[in-house]
N, C-alpha and C positions, 0 to 999 in steps of 0.2 A: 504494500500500500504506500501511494507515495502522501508525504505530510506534505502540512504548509512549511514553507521556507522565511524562518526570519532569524534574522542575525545576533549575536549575543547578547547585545543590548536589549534591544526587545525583548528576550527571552527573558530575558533577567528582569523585565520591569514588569509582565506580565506575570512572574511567577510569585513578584513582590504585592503584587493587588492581588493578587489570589490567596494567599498568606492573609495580608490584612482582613479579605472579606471575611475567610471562613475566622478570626480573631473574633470578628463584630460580629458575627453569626453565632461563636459560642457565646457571648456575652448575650447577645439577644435573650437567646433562647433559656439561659439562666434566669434572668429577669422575666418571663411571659410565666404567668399563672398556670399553673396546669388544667385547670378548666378552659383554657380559652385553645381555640381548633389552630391560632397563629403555632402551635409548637410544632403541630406538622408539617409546617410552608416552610418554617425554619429548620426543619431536621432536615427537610428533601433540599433545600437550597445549601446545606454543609453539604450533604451529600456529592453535590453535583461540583461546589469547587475542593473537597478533595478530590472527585474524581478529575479535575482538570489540571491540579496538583500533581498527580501520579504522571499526568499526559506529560506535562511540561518536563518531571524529572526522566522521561524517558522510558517510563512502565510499558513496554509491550503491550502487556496483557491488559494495562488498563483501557487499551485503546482498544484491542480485540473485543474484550468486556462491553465498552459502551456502544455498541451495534447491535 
């Protein structure tokens, strides 16, 4: 499979906003009541940038995974 092609920089500032979100995503998700349905929009939204996480460090399998 071929990826997208972007150069170090990029890669590295992308993998840096990805870091931060899932940071605000665990803090969120501490903070939301357990009655309220936002913990599931926040569990699936970690979800989604670890799994862009694992892309960025080069995970194979995490790329095969999300297909």
């Amino acid at each position: 499979m071929e990826g997208l092609r972007v150069n170090d920089m990029e890669h590295d500032v992308l993998k840096r906003l990805a870091e931060r979100a899932l940071k605000e995503l665990d803090e969120a998700y501490r903070r939301v009541p357990d009655t309220d349905n936002g913990k599931t929009y926040l569990w699936r939204g970690k979800e989604r940038v670890k799994l862009m996480l694992k892309i960025l460090e080069g995970d194979e399998d995490a790329v095969r995974d999300s297909f």
